[in-house]
C-alpha positions in Angstrom: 0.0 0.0 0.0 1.3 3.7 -0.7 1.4 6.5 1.4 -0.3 9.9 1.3 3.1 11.4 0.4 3.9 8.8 -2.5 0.4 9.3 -3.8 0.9 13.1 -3.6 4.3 13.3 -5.1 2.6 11.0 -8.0 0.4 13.4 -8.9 2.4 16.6 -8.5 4.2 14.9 -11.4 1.3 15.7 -13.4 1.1 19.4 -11.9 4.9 19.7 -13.2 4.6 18.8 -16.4 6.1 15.2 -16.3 8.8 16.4 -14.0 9.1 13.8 -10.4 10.3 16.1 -7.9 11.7 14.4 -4.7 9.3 14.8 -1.4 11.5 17.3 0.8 10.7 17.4 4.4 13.6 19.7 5.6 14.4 23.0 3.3 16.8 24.8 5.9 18.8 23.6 8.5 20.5 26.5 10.7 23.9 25.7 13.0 24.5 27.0 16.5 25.8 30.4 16.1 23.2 31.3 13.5 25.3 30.0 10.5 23.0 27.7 7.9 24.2 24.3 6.8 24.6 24.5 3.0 27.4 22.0 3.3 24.5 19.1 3.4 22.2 20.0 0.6 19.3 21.2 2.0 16.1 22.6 0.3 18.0 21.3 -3.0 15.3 19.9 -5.0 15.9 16.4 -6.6 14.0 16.6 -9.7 14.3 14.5 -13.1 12.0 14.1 -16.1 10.2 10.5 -15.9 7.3 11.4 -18.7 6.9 13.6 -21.4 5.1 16.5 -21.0 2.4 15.9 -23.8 1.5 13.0 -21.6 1.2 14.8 -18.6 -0.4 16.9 -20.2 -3.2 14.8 -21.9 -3.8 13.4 -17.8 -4.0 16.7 -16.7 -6.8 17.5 -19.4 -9.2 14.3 -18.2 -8.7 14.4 -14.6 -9.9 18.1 -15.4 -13.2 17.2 -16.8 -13.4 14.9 -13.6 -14.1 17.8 -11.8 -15.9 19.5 -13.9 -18.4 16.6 -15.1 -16.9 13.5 -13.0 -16.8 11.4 -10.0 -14.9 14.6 -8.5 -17.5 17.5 -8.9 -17.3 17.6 -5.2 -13.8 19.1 -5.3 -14.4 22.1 -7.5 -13.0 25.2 -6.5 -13.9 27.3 -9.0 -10.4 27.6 -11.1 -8.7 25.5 -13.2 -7.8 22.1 -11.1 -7.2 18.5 -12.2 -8.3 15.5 -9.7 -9.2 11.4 -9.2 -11.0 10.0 -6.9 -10.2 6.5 -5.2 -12.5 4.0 -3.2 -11.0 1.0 -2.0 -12.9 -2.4 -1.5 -15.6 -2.4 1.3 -14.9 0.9 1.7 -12.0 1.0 3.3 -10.3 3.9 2.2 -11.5 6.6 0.3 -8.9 9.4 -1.7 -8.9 12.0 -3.7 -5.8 13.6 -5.3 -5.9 17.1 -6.8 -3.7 19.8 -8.0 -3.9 23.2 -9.4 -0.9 24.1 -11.9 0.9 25.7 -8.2 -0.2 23.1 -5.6 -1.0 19.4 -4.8 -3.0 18.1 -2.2 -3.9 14.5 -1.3 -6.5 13.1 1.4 -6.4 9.9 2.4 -10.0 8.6 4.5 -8.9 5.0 6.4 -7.8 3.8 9.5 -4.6 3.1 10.5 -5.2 0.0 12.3 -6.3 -1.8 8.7 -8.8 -2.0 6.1 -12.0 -1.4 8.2 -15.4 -1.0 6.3 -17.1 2.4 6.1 -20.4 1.9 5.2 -22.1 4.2 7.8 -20.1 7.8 8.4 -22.9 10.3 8.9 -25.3 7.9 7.4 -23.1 7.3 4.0 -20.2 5.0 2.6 -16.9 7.0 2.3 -16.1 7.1 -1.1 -13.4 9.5 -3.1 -16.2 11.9 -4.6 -17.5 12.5 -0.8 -15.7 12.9 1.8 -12.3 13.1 0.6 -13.2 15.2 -1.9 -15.1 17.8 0.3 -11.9 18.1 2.5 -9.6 18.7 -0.9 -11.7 21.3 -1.8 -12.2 23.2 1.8 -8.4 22.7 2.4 -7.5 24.3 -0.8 -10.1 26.8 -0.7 -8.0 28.4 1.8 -4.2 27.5 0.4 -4.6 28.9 -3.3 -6.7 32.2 -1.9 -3.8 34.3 -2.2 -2.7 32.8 -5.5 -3.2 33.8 -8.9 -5.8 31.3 -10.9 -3.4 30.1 -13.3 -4.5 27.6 -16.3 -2.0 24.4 -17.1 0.2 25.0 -19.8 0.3 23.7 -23.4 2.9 20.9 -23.6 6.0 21.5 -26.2 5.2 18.0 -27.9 1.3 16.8 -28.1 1.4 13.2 -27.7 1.2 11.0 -31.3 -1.1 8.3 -31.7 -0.5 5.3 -33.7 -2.0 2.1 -34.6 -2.6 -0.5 -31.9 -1.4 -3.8 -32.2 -2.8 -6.5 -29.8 0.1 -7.9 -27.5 1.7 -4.8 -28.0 0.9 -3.0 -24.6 1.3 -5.7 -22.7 -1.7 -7.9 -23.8 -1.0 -11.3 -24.1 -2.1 -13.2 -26.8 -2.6 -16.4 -27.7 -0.1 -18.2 -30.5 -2.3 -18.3 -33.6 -4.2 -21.2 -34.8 -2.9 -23.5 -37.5 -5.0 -21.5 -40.7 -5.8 -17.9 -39.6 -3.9 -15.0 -41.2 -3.0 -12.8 -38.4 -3.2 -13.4 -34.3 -3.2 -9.3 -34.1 -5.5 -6.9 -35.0 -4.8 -3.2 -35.5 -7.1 0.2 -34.9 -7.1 3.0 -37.5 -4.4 5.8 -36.7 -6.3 8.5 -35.3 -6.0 12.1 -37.7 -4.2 14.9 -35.9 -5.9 18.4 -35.7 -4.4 21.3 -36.5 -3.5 22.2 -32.9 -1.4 18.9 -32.7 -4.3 17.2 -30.4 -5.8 13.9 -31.2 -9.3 13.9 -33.0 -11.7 11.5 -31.6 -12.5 8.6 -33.9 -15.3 8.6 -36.4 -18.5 7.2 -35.3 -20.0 4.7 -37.6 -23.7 4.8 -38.3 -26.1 1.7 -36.9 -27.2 -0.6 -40.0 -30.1 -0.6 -40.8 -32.6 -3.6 -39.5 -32.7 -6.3 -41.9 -36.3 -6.9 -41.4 -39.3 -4.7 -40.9 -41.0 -4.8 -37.6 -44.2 -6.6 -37.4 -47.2 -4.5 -37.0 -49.0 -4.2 -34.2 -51.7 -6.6 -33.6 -55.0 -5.7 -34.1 -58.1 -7.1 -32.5 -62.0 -6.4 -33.9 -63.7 -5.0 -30.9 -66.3 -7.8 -29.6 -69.9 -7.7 -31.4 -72.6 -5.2 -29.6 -76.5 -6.7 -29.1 -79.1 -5.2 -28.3 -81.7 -6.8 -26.0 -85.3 -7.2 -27.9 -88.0 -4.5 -26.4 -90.5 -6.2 -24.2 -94.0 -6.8 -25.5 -96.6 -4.2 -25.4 -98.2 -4.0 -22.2 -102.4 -5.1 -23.0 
């Protein structure tokens, strides 16, 4: 299992641009006498480049619309801010991790002791989108109130998509059969838009139905009688 701060750091990878930046608990260290320590390295960020930033980029953009539209509405502070929510199994634990394009934040819902079930907190199961989120979003209410509403930035390099070959991403398939052609199959490429950005793949009418639908049954309403008059009164 990971920890807040792994889970955190994770995501402020995102926030960075693809960038993995060393959690640093201790920035400045200052010796008797008043002299600081420079001799050790403190508050020298270790920082190296572990994705592209098209990628990060492209996560940033749907964990975006997960606040906006998603399981993460609850977390919406009103500028631009990426986020996922998390749920464990019976409840257990419940996350959300968010950033804005100058801070990261992650809550972590659980106890300690182990995985214990939370089906009834204030009447409801945690979950990411509750709880968790509602805490994100009061906490960094108050930590990005003094700082400007930036948006992300564009990446340098929009990520290229190709054509997908099965077994290429880690799917395993089965050796072919003594006959058939091809054990893979492939996707059409995907056209570029101007901007550099992935256009979503055609959508392919339904066929038509083969058959025409059979009417709807129809039933002759039952014969009315009339009861003869009775005979004249003498």
């Amino acid at each position: 299992m990971i920890s807040p701060l792994d889970e955190a750091s994770a995501f402020a990878t995102f926030a960075a641009g693809g960038i993995y930046s060393k959690p640093m608990a201790i920035t400045k260290v200052v010796l008797p006498g008043g002299k600081v320590d420079t001799g050790a390295g403190w508050g020298k960020p270790q920082r190296n480049r572990v994705i592209s930033d098209g990628v990060a980029y492209e996560v940033t953009r749907i964990l975006q619309e997960n606040i906006q539209m998603g399981t993460g509405t609850g977390a919406n502070i009103g500028r631009p801010a990426a986020g996922k929510t998390g749920t464990t199994s019976d409840h257990a634990d419940g996350w959300f991790s968010g950033y804005t394009p100058n801070l990261q934040a992650t809550v972590w819902v659980g106890y300690t002791v182990g995985e214990v079930p939370m089906y009834n907190v204030h009447g409801v199961a945690v979950a990411g989108g509750n709880f968790p989120a509602s805490i994100w979003r009061l906490f960094m209410l108050k930590a990005t109130f003094r700082l400007p509403a930036l948006s992300f930035s564009l990446p340098s390099v929009y990520p290229t998509y190709g054509d997908f070959t099965r077994g290429h991403y880690g799917y395993s398939a089965a050796p072919p059969s003594s006959g058939s052609s091809s054990s893979s199959t492939t996707t059409t490429t995907r056209a570029q838009t101007t901007a550099g950005r992935p256009a979503p793949p055609p959508t392919q009418p339904a066929p038509p139905p083969t058959t025409a639908p059979p009417p709807p049954p129809t039933t002759a309403p039952p014969p009315t009688t009339t009861a003869p008059p009775p005979p004249p009164t003498p």
